[in-house]
C-alpha positions as CSV (number, residue, x, y, z in Angstrom):
1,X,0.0,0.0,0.0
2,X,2.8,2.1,0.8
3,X,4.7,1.7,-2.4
4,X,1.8,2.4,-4.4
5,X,1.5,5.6,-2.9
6,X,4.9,6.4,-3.3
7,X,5.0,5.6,-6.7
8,X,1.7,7.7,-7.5
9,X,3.8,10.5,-5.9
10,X,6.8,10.3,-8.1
11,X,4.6,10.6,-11.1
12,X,2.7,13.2,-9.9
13,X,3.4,16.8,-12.1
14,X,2.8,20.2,-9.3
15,X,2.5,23.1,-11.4
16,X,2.1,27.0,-10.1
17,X,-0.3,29.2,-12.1
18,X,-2.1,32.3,-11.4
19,X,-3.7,35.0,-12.8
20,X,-3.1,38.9,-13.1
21,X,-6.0,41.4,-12.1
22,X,-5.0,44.8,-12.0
23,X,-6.8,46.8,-9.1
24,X,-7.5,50.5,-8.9
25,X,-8.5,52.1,-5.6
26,X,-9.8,48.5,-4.3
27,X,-12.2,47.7,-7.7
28,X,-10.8,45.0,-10.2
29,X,-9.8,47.1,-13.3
30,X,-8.2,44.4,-15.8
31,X,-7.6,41.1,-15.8
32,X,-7.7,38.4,-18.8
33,X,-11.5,38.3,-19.8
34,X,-11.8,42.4,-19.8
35,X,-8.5,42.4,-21.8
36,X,-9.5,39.8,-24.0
37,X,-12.6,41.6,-24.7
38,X,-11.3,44.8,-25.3
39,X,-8.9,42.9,-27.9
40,X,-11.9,41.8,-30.0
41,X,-13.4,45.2,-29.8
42,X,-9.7,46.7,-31.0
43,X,-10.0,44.2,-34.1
44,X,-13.5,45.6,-35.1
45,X,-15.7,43.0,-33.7
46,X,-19.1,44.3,-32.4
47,X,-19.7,43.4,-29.0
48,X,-22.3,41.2,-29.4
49,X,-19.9,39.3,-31.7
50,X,-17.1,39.8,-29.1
51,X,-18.9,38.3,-26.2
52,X,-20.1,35.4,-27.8
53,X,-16.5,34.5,-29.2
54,X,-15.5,34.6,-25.9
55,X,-18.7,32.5,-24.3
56,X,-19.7,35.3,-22.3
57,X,-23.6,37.2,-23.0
58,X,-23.6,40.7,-24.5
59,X,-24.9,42.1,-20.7
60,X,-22.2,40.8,-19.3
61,X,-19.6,42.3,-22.1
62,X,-21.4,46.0,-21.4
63,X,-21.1,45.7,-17.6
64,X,-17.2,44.9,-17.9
65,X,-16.8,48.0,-20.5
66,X,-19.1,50.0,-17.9
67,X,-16.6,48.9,-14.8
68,X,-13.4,49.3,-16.7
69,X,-14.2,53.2,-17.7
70,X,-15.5,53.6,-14.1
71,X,-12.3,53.1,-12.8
72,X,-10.1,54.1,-15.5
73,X,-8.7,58.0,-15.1
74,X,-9.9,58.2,-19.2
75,X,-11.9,56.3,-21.3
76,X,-10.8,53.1,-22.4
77,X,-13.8,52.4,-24.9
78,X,-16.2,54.7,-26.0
79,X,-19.7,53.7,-26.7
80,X,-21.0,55.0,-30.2
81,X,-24.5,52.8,-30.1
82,X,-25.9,49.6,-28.6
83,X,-23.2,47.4,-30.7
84,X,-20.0,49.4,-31.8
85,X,-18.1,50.1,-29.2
86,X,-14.5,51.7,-29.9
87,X,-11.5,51.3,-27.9
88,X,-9.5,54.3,-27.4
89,X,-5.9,55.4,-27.9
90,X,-5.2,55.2,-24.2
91,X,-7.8,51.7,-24.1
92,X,-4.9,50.1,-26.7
93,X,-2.3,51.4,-24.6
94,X,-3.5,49.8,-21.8
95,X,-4.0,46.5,-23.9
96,X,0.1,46.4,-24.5
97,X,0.6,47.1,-20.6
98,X,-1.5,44.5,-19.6
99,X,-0.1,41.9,-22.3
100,X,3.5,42.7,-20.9
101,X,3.1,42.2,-17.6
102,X,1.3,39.2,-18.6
103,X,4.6,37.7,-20.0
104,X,6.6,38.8,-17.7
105,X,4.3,37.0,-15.0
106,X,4.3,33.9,-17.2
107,X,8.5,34.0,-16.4
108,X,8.0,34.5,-13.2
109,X,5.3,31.3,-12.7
110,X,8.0,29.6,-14.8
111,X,10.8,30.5,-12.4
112,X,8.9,29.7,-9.4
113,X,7.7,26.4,-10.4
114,X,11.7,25.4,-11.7
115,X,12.4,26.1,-7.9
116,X,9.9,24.3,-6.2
117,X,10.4,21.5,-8.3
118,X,14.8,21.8,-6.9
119,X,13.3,22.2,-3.2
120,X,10.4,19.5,-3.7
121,X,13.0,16.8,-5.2
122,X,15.2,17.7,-2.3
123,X,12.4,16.9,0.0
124,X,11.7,13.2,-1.8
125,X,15.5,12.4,-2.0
């Protein structure tokens, strides 16, 4: 029973992942879905054509533009009617931010998990 445990163990891959959310005064401001949305908007998709390609319902896509302008110091889409919505100079700006700290976390996740997998083989030696 023991060694059957053990050996589950050994093949057993840990991995470290996580997610970035930037926060403004205490409110989420952008993470991966609102960036991925305002991608799709950038590339000329309508928003009801934008939500669905990312399996979320248009009211859902107008409540995430609503938040991120809300806490946003200038407007990162504008709305011109009920289905094109345009994202701003500063909105693609904020696109490229996001995307780089978004590698740079990706090395990060990938450095951290090359060290607890050194300290966890320590551990089972």
């Amino acid at each position: 029973m023991i060694y059957s445990y053990m050996q589950k163990q050994e093949n057993t891959e840990y991995k470290i992942g996580g997610q970035i959310w930037v926060q403004k005064n205490a409110e989420n401001f952008m993470g991966p879905g609102r960036v991925a949305l305002l991608e799709k908007l950038s590339e000329g998709c309508s928003i009801s054509r934008a939500a669905e390609s990312l399996g979320m319902d248009y009211t859902t896509a107008v409540k995430n533009i609503i938040a991120i302008n809300k806490v946003a110091d200038k407007p990162l889409v504008i709305n011109h009617n009920d289905e094109h919505f345009e994202v701003t100079r500063y909105g693609n700006e904020i696109i490229k931010v996001y995307l780089q700290l978004k590698e740079e976390h990706t090395v990060f996740l990938e450095k951290l998990n090359k060290t607890f997998e050194e300290k966890l083989t320590k551990i089972i030696l």
